[in-house]
N, C-alpha and C positions, 0 to 999 in steps of 0.2 A: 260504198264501202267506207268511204273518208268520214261519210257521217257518221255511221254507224260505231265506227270506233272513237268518235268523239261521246258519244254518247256512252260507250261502255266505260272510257275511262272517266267521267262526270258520274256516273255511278258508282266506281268503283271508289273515286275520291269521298262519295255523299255516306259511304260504308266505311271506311276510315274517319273520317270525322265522327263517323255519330258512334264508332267504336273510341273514338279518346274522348268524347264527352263520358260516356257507358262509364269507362273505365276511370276518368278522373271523379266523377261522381261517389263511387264506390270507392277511391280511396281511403281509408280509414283516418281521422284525425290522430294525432299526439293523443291525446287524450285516449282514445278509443285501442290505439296500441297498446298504449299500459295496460289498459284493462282487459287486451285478448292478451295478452304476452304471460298477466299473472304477478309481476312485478316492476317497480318503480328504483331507479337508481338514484343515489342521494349522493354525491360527492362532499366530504368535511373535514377538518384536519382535527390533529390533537391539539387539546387545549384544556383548561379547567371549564373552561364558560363552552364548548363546542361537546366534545367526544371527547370520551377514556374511559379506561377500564378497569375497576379495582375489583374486590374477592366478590362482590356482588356478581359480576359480569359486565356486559355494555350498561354504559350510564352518559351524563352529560344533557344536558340545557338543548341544543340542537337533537341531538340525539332521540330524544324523546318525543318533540318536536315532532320528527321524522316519522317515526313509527308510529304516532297519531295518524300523520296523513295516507300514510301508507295504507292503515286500518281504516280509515273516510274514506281510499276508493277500493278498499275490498281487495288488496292485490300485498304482493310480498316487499319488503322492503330488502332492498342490497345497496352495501354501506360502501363506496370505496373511501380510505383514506389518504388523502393527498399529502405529500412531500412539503408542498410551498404554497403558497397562495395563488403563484402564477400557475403552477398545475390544474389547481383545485378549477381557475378559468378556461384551460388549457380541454382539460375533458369536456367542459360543458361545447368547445367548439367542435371538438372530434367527435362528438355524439355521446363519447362515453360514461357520462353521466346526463340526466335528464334533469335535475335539479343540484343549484349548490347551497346547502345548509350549513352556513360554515362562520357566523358571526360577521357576514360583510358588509361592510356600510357601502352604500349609497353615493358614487359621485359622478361628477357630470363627466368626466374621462369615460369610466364604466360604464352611464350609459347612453354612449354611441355605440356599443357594442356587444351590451346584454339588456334585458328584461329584468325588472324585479317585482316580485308578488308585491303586496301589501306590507308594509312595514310592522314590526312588533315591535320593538324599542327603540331607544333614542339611548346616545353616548355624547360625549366629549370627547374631543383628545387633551390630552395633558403632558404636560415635560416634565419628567421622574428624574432628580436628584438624588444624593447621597446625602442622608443628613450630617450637621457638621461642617457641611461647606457650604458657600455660599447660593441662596435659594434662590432661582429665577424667577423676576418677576417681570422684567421688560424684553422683549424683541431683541434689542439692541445688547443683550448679557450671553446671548447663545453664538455668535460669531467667535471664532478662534478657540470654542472648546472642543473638544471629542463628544461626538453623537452618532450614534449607530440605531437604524431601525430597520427592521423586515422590508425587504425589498419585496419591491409588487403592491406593496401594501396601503393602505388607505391615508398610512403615516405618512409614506413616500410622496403620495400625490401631496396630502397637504403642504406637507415640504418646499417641495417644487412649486405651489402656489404663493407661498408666502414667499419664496428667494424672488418669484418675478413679478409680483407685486407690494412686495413692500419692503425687504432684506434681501437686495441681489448681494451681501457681504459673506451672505447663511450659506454654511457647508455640511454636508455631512458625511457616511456612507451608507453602505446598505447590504444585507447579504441574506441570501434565501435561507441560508443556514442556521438562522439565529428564532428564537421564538419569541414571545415576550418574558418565559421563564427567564430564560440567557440572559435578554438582556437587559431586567431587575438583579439577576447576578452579578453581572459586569458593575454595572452602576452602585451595584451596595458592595462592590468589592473595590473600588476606584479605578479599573479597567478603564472604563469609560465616563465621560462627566452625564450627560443626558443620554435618556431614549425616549419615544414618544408613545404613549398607550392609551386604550382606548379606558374612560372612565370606570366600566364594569369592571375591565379585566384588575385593573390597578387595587379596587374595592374589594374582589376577591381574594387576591395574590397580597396585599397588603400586609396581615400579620406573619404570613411565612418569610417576609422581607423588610422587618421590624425600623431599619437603617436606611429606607428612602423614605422619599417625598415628594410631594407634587408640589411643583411651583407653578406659571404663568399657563394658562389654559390655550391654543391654539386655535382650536373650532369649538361651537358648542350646536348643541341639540342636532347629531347629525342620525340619519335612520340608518337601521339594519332591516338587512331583510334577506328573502332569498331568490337568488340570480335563477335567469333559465338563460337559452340560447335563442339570441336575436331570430326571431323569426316570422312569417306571416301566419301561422297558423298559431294560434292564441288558445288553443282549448285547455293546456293544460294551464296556462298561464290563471286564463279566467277559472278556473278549477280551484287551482290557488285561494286565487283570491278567495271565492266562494269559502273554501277550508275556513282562511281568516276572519270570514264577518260571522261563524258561527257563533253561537253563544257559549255553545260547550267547548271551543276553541278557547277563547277569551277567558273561559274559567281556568283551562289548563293552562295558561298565561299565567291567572296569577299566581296557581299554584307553584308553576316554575319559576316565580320571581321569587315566591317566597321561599321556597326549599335550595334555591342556590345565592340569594342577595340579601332575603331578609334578616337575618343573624351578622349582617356584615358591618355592621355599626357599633360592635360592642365592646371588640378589643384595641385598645387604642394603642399608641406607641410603647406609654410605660408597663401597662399588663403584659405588654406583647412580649417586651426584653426580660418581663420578672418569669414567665412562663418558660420561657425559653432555658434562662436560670436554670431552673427548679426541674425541668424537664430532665437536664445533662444530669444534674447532680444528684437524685431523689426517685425518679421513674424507675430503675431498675433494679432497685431497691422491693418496691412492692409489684412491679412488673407480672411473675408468677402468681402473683394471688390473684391479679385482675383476671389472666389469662384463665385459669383456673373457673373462678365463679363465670367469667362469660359463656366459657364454653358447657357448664351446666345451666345455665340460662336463654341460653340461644342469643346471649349477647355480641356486638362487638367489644372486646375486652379494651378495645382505646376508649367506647365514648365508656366506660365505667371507667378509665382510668379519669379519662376528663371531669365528669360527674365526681370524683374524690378531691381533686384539685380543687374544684368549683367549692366543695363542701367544709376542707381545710387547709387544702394547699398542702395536700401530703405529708400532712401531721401527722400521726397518731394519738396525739395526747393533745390535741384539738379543745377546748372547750367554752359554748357557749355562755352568754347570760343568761339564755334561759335552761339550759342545764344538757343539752343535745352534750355528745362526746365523742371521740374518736373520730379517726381517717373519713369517715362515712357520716359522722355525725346522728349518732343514733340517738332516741331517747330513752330512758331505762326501761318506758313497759315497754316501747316497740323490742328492745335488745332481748327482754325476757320473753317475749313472743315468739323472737325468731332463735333463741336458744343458744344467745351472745353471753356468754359469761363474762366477760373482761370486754368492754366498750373501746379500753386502752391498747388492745392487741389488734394490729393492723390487720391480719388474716383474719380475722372472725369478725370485724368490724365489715371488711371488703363481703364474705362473706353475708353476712346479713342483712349487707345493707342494698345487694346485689335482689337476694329472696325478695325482699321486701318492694324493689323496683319491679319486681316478674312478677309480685302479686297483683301489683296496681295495672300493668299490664295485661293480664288475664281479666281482672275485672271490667275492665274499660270494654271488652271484648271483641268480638273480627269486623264490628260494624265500623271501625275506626278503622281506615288503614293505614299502612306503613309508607313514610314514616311519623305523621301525625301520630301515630299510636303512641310512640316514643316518646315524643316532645310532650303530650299529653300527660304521660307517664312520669316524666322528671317535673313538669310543674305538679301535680299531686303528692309526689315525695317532700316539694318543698313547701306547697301550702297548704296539703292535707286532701285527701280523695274526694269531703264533701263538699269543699269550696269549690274543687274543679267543677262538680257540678252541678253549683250554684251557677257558674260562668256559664256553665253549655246550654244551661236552661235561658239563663240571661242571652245570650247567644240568638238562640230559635224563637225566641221572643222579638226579636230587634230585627229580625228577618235575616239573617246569618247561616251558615251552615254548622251545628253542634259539633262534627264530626271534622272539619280542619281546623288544624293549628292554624293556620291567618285569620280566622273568622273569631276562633276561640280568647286568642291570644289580646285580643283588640277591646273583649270584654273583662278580660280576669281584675285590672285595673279599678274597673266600676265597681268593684266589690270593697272598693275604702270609702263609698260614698255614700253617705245614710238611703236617701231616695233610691236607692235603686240596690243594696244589700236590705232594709229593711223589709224585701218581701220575697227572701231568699229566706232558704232553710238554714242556714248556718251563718248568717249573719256576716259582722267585718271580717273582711281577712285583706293583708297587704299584697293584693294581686299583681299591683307592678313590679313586686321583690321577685315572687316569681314567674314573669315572664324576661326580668333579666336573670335570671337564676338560667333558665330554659336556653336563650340566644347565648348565653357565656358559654355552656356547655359546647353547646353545637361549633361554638369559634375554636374552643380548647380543641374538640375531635378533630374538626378538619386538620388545623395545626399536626396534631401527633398523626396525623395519615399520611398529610404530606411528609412529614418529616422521616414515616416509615420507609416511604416509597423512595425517594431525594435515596435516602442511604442506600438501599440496595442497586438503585440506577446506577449511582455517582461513581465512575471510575477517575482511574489518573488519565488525564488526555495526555495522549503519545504527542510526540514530534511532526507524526504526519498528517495527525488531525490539523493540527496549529497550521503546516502547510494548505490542508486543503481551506480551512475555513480565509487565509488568508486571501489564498487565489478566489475564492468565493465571493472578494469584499470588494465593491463598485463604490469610488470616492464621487462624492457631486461636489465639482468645485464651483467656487462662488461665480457670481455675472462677472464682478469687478475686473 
């Protein structure tokens, strides 16, 4: 009998075992979840360089990002937006995001803790000034001023790196509350002396914050990339990666460097302040005529306002050497084409010179997409529709793509260059005038976007904001 139940219960165990083999087998991976579930979760915060949302709908550099890969594994994308940065890590522990796409650098804190795909770019950090006072440029000029960075943040580790190896004198504080908008505000408002930002962000947010500066660099060449949750099972990980070494990845790379960085070079301190100027004093003035022809256009009525700026600096009685005229700078047969009687009348100028943008537009036609079309579109305005393409040809010849502006733009220049305009149909034209004609536009738009947006956000902060953000605020006092 005693045997007999030894042997039933050796069986019964040999049944259980080979049932958790059965069943661990058939576990489904990470990977294989996503792909029966139907969608993938992305955790990211608001930022210019991450996520946000203008009259477009969703937009943003990660954002896009996101919805590639979503569409590489066939499945829905669902976006959470996080509060703080610590959240944004926070989900990826609770499960409740499966990826973080959120512009995160890479450090050795992070990863004991998380995974990160393949990296896509490289940043600095930098210490943002007010100009006017005095610019850091050693270690040794940041003890005893006011500095405030995001807590959680990439800035905080470096921080804390640099107090206990090399300035334990270095203080600062920190608060989840703050973003890097905040605190380019702070700092160009004299609130605070430094904050620390990551190189992109600085190069984007720049001309909306005319009044700082970067001084003494902190880190350099550090990765971004995007976080998963520590784990043994790698399939989404290497999934990832897989995304990353693609080819058509790598294009939508540059295209994203180029549609959110490329144009970032153009406005410098003094354009930035005369812009600004000219903005408060002048913009609402011809305001409704922009708005007006955009909306017959299918324009946005800012980059037309931009595109006027660019053309006279919101003159009206504008005039070239070579004989162009008015707000829009038209020339007399284009103005008598498009049925401008008075070049010097800012309404009819705006108008005209609007038509005349929506023709070159149309023409270029749907093989261009948006918004290459555009940028396409104002370099033909400015150096004529047959040079553009002379350049496109010049382009596809060079092994380029005709159809982007990063491809385009890199050729229109070779067109002041006898070898290589002498077997173009239209000969010289000064191609480098307009691809900065092109990038100045694109700096002026973003400028009057944000500055749309800033105004309808910006309220008076109450008393008890000011309480909370204080209680919010973690001082790091020095080693010493």
């Amino acid at each position: 009998m005693l045997r007999k139940s030894v042997k039933l219960l050796t069986l019964l165990a040999t049944i259980v075992a080979c049932l958790a083999t059965v069943t661990a087998s058939v576990r489904p991976s990470k990977l294989e979840t996503v792909k029966m579930r139907g969608y993938i979760t992305v955790v990211t915060r608001n930022s210019p360089t991450t996520y946000f949302e203008d009259r477009g709908g969703k937009t943003g550099y990660e954002y896009e990002l996101a919805q590639s890969f979503a569409d590489y594994l066939g499945v829905e994308l669902r976006l959470n937006v996080a509060d703080s940065i610590g959240e944004i890590y926070q989900q990826l522990e609770t499960g409740e995001a499966d990826i973080a796409a959120a512009g995160l650098t890479q450090t050795d804190e992070r990863q004991r803790w998380f995974r990160y795909a393949t990296p896509y770019q490289t940043v600095s950090e930098v210490v943002v000034y007010k100009r006017g006072t005095r610019k850091p440029r050693e270690l040794s000029e940041l003890p005893g001023k006011m500095m405030i960075v995001t807590a959680n943040s990439s800035h905080s580790w470096t921080l804390r790196q640099t107090q206990a190896t090399e300035l334990p004198s270095l203080s600062w504080s920190e608060s989840a509350d703050l973003d890097v908008t905040d605190l380019l505000h702070m700092v160009e408002t004299g609130e605070i002396d430094f904050t620390l930002v990551d190189s992109n962000e600085f190069r984007l947010l720049q001309a909306y914050f005319p009044n700082v500066g970067t001084g003494i660099t902190l880190s350099h060449e550090e990765s971004q990339a995007w976080a998963l949750p520590m784990s043994a099972d790698q399939s989404l990980l290497e999934q990832t990666n897989q995304f990353f070494s693609e080819r058509r990845t790598r294009q939508q790379l540059a295209n994203l460097n180029e549609r959110y960085y490329g144009h970032l070079g153009e406005l410098d301190y003094v354009g930035a302040k005369r812009f600004l100027r000219q903005t408060s004093r002048k913009l609402d003035d011809y305001k409704p005529y922009f708005q007006s022809a955009a909306e017959k256009h299918s324009f946005d009525w800012r980059l037309l306002a931009a595109m006027g700026y660019q053309e006279s600096h919101w003159n009206p009685t504008a005039t070239s050497f070579t004989g162009v005229r008015g707000l829009m700078m038209l020339t007399l047969g284009t103005a008598s084409d498009l049925g401008v009687s008075d070049r010097l009348d800012a309404e009819q100028s705006i108008r005209g010179g609007s038509e005349y943008l929506a023709g070159l537009r149309r023409r270029l036609g749907s093989q261009v997409a948006e918004p290459d079309r555009t940028w396409m579109s104002l370099a033909a305005y400015n150096v004529g529709y047959g040079h553009l393409q002379d350049a496109r040809r010049l382009t596809y010849e060079m092994g380029g793509n005709p159809n982007l502006w990063r491809d385009v733009k890199d050729s229109l220049p070779l067109l002041s260059q006898r070898r290589y305009h002498k077997n173009t149909r239209h000969g010289y034209a000064r191609g480098h005038e307009a691809v900065d004609y092109v990038q100045n536009i694109r700096r002026y738009y973003d400028v009057l976007v944000w500055n749309e947006e800033q105004a309808t956000a910006v309220a008076e902060q109450s008393t008890e904001a000011e309480v909370q953000l204080s209680q919010s605020m973690t001082v790091i006092p020095p080693l010493l």
